[in-house]
Jmol script that loads the backbone (N, CA, C; Angstrom):
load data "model"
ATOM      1  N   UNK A   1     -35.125 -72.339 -90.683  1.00  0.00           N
ATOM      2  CA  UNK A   1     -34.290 -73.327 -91.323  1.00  0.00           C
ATOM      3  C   UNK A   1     -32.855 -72.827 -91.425  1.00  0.00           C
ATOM      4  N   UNK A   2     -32.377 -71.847 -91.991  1.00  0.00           N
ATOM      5  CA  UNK A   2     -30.959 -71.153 -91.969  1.00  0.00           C
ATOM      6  C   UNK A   2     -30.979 -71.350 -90.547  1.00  0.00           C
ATOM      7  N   UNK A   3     -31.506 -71.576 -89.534  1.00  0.00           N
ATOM      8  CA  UNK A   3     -30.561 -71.593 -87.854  1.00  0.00           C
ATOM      9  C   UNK A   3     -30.299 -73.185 -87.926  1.00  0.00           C
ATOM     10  N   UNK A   4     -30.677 -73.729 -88.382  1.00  0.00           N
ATOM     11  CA  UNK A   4     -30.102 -75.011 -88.621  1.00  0.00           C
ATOM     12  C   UNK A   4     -28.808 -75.395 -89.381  1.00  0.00           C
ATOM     13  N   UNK A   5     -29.523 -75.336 -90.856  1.00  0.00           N
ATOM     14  CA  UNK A   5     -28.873 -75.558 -92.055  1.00  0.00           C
ATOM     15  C   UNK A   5     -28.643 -74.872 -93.113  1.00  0.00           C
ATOM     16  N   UNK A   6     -27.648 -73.723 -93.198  1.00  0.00           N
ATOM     17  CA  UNK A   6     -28.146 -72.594 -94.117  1.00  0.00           C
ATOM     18  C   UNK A   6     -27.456 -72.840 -95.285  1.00  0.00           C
ATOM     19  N   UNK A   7     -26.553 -73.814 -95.834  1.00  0.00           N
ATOM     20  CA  UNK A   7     -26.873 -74.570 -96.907  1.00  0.00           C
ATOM     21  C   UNK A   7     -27.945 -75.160 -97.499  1.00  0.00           C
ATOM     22  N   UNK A   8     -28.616 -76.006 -96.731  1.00  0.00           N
ATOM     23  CA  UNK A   8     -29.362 -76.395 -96.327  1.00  0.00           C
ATOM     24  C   UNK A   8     -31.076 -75.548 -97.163  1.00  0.00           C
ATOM     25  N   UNK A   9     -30.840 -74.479 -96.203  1.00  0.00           N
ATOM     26  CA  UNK A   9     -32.097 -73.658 -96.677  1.00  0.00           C
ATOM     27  C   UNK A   9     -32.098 -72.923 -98.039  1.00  0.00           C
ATOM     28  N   UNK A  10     -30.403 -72.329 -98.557  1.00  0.00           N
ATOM     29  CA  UNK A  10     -30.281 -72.249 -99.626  1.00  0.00           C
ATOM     30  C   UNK A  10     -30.908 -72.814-101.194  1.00  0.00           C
ATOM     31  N   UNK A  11     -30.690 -73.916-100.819  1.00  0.00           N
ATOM     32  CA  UNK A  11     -31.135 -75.230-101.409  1.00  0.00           C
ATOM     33  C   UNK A  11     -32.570 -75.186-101.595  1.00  0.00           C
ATOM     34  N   UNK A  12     -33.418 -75.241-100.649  1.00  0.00           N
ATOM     35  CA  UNK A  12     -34.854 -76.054-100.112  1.00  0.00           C
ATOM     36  C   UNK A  12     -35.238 -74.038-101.005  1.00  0.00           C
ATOM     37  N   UNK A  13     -34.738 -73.143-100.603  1.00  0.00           N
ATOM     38  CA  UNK A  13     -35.090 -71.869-101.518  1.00  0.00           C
ATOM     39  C   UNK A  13     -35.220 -72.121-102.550  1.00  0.00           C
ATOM     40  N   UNK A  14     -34.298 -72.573-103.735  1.00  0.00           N
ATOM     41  CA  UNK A  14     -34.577 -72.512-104.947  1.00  0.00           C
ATOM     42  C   UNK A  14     -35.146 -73.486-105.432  1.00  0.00           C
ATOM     43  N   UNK A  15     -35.201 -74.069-104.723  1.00  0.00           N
ATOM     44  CA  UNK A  15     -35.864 -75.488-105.084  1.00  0.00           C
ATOM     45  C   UNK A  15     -37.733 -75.024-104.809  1.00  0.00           C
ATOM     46  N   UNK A  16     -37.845 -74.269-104.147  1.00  0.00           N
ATOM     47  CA  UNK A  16     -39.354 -73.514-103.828  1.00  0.00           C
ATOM     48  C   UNK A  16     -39.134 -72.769-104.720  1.00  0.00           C
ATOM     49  N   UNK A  17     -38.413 -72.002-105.430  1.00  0.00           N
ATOM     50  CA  UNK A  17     -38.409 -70.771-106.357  1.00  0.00           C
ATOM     51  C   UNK A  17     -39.171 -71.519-107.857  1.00  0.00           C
ATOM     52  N   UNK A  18     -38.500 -72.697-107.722  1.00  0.00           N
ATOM     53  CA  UNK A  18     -38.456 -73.334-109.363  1.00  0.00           C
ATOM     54  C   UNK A  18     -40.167 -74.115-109.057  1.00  0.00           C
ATOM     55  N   UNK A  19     -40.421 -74.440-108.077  1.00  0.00           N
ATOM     56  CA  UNK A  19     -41.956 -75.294-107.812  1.00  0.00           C
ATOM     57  C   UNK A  19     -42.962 -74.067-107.793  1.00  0.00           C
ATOM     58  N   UNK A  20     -42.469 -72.984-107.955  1.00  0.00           N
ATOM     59  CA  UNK A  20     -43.604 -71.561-108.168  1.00  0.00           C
ATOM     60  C   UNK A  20     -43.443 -71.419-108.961  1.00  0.00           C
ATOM     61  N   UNK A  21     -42.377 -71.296-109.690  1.00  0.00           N
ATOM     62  CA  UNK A  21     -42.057 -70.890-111.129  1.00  0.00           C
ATOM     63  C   UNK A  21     -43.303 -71.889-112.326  1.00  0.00           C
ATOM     64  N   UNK A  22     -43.009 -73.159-111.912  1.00  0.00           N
ATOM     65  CA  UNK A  22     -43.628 -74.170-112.698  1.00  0.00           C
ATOM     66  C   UNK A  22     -44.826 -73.894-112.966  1.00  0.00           C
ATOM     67  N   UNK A  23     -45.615 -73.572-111.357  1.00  0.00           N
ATOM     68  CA  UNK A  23     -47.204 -73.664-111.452  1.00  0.00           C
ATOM     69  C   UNK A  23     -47.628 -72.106-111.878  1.00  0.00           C
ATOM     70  N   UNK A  24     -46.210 -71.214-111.725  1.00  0.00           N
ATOM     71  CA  UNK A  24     -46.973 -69.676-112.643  1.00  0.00           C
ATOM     72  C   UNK A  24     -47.017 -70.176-113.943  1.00  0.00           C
ATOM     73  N   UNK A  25     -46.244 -71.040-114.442  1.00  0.00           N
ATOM     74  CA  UNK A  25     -46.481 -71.337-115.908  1.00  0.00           C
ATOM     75  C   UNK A  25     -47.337 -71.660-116.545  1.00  0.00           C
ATOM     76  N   UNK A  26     -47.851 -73.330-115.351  1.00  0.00           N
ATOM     77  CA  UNK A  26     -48.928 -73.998-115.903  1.00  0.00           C
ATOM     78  C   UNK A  26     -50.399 -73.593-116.192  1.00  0.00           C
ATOM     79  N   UNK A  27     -50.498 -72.017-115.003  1.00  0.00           N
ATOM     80  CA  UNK A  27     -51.592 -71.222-114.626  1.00  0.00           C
ATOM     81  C   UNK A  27     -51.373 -69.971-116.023  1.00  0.00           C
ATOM     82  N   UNK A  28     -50.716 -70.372-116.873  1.00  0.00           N
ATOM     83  CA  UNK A  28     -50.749 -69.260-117.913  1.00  0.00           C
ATOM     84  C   UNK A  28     -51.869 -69.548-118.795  1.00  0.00           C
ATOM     85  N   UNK A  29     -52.475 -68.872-119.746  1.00  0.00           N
ATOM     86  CA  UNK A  29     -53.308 -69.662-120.587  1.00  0.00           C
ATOM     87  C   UNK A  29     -52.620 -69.431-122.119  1.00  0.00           C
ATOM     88  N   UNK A  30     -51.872 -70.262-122.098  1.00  0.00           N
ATOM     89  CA  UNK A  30     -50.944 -70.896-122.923  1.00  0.00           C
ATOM     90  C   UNK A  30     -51.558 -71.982-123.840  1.00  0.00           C
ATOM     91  N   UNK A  31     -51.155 -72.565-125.199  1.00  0.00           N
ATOM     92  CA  UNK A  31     -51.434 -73.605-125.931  1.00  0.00           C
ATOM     93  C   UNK A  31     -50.382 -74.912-125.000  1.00  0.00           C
ATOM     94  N   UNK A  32     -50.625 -75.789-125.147  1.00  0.00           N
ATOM     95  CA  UNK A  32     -49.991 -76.980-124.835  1.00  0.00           C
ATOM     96  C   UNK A  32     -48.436 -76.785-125.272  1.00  0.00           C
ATOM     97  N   UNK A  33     -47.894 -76.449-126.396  1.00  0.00           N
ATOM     98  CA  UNK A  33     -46.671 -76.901-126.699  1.00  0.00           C
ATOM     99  C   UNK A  33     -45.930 -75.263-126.433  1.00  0.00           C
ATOM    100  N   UNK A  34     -46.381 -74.203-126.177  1.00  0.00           N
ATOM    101  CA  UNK A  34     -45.887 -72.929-125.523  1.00  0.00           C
ATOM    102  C   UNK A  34     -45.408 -73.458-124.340  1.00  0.00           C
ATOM    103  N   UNK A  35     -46.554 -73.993-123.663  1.00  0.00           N
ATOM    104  CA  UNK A  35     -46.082 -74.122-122.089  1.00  0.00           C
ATOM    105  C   UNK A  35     -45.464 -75.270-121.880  1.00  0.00           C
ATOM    106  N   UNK A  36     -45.596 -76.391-122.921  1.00  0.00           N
ATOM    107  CA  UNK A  36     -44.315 -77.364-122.505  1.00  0.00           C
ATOM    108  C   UNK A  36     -42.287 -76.730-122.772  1.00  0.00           C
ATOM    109  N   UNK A  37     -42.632 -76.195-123.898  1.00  0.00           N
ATOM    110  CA  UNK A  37     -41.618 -75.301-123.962  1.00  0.00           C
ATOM    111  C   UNK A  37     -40.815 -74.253-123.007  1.00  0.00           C
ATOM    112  N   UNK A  38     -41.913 -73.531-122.383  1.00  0.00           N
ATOM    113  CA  UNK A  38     -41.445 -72.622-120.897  1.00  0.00           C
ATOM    114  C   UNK A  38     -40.996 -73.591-119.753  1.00  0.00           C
ATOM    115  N   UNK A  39     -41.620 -74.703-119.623  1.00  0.00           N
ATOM    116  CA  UNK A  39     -41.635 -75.839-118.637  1.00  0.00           C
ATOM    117  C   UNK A  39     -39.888 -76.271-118.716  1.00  0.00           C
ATOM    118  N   UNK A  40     -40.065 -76.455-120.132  1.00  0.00           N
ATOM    119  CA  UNK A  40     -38.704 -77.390-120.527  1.00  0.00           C
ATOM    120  C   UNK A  40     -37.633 -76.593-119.965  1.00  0.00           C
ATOM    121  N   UNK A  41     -37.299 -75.414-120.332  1.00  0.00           N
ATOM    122  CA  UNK A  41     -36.512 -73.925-120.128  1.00  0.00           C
ATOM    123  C   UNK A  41     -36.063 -73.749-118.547  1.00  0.00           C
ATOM    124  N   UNK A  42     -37.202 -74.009-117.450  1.00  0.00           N
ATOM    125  CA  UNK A  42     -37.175 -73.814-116.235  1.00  0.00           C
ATOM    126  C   UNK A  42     -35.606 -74.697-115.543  1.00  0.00           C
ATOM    127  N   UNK A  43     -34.732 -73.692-115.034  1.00  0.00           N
ATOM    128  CA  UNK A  43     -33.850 -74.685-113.690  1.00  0.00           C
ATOM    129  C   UNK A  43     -33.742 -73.802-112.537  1.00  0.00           C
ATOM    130  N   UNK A  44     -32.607 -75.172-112.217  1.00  0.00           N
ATOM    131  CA  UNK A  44     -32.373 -74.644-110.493  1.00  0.00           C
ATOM    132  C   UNK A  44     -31.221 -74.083-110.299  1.00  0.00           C
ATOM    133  N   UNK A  45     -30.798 -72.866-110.149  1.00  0.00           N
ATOM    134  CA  UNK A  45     -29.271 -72.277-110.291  1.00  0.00           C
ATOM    135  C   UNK A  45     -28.447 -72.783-111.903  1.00  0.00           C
ATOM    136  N   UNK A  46     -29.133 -72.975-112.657  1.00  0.00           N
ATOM    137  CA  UNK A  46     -29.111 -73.424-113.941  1.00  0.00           C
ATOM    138  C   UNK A  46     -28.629 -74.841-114.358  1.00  0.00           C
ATOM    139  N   UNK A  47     -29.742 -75.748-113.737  1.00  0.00           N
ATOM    140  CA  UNK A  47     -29.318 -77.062-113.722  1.00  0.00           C
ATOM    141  C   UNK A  47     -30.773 -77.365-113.820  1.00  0.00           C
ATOM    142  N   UNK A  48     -31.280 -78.740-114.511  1.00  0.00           N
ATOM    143  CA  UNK A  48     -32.337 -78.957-114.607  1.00  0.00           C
ATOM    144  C   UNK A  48     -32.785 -79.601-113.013  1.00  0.00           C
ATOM    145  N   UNK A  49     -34.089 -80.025-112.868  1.00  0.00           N
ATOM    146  CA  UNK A  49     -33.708 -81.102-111.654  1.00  0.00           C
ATOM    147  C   UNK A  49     -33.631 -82.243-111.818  1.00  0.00           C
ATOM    148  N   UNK A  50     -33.844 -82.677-112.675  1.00  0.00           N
ATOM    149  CA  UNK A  50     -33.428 -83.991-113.440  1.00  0.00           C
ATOM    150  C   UNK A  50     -31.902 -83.881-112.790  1.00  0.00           C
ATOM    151  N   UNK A  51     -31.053 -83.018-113.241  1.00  0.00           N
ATOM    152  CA  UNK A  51     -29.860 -83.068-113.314  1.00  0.00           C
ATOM    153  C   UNK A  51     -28.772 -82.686-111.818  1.00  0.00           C
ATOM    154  N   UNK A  52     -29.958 -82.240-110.891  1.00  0.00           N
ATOM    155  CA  UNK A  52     -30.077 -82.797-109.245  1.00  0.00           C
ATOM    156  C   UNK A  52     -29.544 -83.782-108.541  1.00  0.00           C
ATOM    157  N   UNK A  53     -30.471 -84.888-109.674  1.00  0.00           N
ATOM    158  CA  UNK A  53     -30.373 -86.208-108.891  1.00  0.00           C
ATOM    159  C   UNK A  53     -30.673 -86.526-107.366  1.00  0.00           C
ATOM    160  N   UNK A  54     -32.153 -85.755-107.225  1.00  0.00           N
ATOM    161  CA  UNK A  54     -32.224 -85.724-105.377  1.00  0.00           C
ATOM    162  C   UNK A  54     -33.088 -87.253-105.589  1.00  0.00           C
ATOM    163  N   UNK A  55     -33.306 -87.320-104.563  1.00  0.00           N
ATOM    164  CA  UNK A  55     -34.095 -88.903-103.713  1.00  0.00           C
ATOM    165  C   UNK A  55     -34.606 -88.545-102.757  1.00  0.00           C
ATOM    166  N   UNK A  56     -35.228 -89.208-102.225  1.00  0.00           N
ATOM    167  CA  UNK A  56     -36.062 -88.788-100.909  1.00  0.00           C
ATOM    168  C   UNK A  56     -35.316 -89.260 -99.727  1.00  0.00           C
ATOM    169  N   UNK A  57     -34.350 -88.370 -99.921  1.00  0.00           N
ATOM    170  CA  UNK A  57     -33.274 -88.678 -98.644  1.00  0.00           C
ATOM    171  C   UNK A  57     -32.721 -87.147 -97.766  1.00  0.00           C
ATOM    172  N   UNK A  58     -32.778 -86.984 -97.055  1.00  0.00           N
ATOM    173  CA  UNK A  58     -31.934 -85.752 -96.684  1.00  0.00           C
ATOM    174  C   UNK A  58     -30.984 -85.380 -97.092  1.00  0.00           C
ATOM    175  N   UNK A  59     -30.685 -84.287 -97.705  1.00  0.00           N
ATOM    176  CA  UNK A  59     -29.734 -83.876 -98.586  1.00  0.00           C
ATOM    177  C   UNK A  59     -28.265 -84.314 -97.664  1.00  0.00           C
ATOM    178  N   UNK A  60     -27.225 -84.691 -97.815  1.00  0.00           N
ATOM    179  CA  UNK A  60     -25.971 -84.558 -96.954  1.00  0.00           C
ATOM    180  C   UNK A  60     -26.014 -85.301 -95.800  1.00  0.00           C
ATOM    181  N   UNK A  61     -26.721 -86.113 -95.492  1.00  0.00           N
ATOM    182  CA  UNK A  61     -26.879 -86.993 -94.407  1.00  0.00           C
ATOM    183  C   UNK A  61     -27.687 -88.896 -94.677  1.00  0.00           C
ATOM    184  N   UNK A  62     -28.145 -88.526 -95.744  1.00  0.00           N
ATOM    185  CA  UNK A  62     -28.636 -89.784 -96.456  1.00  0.00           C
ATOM    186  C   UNK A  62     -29.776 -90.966 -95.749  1.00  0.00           C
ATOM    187  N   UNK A  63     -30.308 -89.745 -94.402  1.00  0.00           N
ATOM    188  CA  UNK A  63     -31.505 -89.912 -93.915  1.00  0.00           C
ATOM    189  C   UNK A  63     -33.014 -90.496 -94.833  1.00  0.00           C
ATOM    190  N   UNK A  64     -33.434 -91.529 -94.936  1.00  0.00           N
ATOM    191  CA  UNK A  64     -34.335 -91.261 -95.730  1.00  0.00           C
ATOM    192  C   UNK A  64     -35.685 -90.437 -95.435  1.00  0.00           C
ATOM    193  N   UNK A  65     -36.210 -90.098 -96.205  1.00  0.00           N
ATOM    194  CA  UNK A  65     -37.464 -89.290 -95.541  1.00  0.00           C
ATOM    195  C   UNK A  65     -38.695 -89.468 -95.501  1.00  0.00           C
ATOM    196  N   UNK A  66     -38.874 -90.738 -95.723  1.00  0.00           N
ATOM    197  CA  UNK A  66     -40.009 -92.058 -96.087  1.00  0.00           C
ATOM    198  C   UNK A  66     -39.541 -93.597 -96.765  1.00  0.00           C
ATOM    199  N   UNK A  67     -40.338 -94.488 -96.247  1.00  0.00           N
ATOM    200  CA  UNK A  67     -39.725 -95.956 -96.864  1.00  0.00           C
ATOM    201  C   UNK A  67     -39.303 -95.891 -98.417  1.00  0.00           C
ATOM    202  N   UNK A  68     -37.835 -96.374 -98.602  1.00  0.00           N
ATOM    203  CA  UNK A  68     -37.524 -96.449-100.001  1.00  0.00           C
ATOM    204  C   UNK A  68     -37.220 -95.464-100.272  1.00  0.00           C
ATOM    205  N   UNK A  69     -37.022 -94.005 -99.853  1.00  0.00           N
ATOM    206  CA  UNK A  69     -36.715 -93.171 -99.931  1.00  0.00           C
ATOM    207  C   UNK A  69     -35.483 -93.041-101.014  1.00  0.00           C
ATOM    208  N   UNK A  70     -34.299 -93.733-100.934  1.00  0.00           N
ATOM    209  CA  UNK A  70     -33.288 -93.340-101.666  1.00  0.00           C
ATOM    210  C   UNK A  70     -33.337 -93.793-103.046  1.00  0.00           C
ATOM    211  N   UNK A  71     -34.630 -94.854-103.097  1.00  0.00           N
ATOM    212  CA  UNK A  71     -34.919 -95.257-104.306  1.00  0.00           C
ATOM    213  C   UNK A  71     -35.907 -94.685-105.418  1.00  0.00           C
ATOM    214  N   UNK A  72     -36.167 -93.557-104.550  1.00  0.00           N
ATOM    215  CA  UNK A  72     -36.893 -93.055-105.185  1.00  0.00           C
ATOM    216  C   UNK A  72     -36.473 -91.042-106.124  1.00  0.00           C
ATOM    217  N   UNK A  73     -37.110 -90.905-106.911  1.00  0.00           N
ATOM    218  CA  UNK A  73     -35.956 -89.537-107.451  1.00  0.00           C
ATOM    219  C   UNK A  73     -37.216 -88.651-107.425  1.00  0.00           C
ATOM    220  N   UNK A  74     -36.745 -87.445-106.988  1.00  0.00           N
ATOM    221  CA  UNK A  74     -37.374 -86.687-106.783  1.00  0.00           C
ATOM    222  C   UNK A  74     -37.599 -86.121-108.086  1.00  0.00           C
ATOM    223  N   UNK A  75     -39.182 -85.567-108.412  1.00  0.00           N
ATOM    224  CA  UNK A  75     -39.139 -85.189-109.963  1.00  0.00           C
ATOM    225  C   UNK A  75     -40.451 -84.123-109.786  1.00  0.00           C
ATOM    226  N   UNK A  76     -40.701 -83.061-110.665  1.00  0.00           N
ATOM    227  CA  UNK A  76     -41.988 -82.246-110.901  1.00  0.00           C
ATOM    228  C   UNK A  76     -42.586 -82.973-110.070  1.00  0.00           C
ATOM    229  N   UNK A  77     -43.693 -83.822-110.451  1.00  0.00           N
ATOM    230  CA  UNK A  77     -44.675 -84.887-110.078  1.00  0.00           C
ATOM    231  C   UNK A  77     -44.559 -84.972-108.346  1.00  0.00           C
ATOM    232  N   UNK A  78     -43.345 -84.899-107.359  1.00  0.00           N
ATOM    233  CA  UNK A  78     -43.720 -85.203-106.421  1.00  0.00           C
ATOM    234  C   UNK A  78     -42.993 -83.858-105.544  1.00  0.00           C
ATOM    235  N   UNK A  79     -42.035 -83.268-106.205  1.00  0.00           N
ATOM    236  CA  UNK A  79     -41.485 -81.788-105.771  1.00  0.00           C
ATOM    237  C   UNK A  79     -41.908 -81.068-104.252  1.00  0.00           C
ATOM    238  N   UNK A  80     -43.053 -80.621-104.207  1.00  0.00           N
ATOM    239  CA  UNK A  80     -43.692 -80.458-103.189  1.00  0.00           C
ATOM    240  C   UNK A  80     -43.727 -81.548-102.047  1.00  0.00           C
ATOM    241  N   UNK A  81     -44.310 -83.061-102.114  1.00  0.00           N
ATOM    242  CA  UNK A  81     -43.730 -83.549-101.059  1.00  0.00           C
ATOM    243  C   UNK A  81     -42.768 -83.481-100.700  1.00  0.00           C
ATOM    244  N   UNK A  82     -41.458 -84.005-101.221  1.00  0.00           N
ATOM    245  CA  UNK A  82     -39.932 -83.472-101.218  1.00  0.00           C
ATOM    246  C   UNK A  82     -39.442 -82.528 -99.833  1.00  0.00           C
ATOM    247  N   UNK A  83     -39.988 -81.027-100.973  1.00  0.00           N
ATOM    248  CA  UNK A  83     -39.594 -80.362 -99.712  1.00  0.00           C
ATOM    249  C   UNK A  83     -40.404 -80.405 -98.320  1.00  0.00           C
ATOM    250  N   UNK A  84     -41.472 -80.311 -98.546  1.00  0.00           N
ATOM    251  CA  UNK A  84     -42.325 -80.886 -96.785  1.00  0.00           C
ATOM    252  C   UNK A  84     -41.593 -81.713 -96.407  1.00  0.00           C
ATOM    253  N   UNK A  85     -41.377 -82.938 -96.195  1.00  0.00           N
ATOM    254  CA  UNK A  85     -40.590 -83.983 -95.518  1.00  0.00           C
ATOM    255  C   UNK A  85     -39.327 -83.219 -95.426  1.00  0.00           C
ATOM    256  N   UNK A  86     -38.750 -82.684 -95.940  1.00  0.00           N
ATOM    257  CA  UNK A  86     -37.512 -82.289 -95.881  1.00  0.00           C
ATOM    258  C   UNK A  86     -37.276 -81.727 -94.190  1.00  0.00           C
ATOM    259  N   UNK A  87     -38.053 -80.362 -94.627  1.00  0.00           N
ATOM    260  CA  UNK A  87     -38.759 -79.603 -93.804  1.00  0.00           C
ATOM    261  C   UNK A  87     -39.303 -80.163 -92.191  1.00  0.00           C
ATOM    262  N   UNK A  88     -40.038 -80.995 -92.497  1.00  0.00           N
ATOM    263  CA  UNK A  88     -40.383 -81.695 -91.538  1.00  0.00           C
ATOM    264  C   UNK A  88     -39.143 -82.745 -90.494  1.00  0.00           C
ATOM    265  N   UNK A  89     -38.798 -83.445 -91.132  1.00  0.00           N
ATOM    266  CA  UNK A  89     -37.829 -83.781 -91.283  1.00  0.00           C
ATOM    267  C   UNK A  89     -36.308 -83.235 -89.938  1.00  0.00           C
ATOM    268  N   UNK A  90     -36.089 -81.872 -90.839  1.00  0.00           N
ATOM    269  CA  UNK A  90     -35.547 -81.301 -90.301  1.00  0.00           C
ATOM    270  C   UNK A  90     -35.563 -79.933 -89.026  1.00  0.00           C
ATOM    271  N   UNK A  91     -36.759 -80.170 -89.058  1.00  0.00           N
ATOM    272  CA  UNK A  91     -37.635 -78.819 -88.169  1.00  0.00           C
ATOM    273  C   UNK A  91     -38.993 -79.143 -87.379  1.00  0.00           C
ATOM    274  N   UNK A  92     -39.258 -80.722 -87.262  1.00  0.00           N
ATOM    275  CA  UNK A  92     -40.545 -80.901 -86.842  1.00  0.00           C
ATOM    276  C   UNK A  92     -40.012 -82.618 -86.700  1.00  0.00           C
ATOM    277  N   UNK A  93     -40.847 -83.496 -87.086  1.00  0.00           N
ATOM    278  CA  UNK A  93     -40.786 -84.724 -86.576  1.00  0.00           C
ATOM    279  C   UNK A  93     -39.290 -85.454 -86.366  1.00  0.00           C
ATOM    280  N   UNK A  94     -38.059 -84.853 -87.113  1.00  0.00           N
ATOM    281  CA  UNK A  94     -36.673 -85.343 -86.836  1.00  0.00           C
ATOM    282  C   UNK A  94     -36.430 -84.874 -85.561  1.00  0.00           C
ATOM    283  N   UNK A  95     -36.414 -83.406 -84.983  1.00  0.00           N
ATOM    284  CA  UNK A  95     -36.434 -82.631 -84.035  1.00  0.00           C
ATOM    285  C   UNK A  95     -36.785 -83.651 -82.585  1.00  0.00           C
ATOM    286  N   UNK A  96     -37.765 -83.714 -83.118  1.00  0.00           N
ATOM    287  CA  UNK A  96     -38.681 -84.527 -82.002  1.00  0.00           C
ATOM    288  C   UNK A  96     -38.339 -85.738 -81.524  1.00  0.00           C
ATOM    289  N   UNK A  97     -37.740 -86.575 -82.346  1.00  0.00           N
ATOM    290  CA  UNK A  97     -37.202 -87.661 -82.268  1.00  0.00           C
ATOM    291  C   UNK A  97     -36.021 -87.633 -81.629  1.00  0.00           C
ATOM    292  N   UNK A  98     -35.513 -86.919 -81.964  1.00  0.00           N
ATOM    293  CA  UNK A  98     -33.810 -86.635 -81.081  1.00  0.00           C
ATOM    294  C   UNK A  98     -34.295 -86.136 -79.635  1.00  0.00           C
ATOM    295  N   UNK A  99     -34.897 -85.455 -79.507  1.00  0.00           N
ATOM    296  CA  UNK A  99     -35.732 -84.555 -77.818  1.00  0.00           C
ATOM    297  C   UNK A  99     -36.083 -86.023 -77.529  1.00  0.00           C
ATOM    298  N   UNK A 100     -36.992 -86.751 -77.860  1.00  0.00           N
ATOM    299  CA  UNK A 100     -37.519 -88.060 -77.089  1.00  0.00           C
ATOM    300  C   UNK A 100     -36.173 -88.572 -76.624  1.00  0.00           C
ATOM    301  N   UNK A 101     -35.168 -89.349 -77.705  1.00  0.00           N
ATOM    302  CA  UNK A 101     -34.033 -89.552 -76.990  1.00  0.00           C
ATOM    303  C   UNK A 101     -33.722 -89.360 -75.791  1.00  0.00           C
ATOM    304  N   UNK A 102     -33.303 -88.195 -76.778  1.00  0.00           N
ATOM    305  CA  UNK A 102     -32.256 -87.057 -75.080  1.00  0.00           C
ATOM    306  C   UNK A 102     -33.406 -87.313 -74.037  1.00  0.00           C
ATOM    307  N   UNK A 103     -34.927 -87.361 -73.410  1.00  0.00           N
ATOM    308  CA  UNK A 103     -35.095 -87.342 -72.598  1.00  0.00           C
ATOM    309  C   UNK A 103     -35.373 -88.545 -72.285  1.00  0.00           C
ATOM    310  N   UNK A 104     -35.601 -89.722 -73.319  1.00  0.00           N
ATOM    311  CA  UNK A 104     -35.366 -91.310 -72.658  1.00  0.00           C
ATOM    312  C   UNK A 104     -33.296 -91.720 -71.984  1.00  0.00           C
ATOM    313  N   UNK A 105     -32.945 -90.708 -72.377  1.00  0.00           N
ATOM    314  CA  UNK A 105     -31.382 -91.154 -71.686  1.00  0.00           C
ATOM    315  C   UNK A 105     -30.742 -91.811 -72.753  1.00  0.00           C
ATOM    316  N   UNK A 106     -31.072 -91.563 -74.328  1.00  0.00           N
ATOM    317  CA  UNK A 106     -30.454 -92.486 -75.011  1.00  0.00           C
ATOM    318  C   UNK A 106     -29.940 -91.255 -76.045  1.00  0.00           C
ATOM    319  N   UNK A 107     -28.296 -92.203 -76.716  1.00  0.00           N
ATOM    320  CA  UNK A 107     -27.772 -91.122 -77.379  1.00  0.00           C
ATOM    321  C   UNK A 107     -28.147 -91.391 -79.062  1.00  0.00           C
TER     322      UNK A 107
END
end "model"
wireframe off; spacefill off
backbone 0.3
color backbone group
């Protein structure tokens, strides 16, 4: 991914840092309001992701990365898809799509 987009991968890093972070938490054996508390605490370069504001769009290009995509906000709950499509996206089925192009003769 950095041979692509190393902003890019920067990004899609901490954004994996904070989706491990979460589930070391949830895997603690913690009371309920401990671990909503550690939960609450968790960011991304010290920003919540709430406070992100991602969508299911390609970061900087406004690609969506599934139907409705921009209407939709990326949150805990779907995090992990997120970055796969991203990923994908940008290193696998986007890839591919541009190669078909280029070898149908179209720009």
């Amino acid at each position: 991914m950095r041979l692509v987009d190393e902003q890019l991968a920067r990004s899609l890093e901490r954004l994996q840092a904070y989706s491990n972070a979460r589930k070391d938490i949830e895997a603690l054996p913690l009371g309920a309001e401990a671990k909503s508390n550690k939960l609450s605490s968790l960011t991304v370069g010290g920003a919540t992701l709430a406070d992100l504001s991602l969508d299911f769009t390609v970061p900087g290009y406004g690609i969506e990365l599934k139907a409705g995509g921009a209407e939709i906000d990326v949150d805990d709950s779907n995090l992990e898809e997120y970055l796969n499509l991203v990923l994908d996206m940008t290193l696998g089925s986007g890839i591919a799509k541009q190669i078909k192009s280029l070898q149908d003769g179209k720009s």
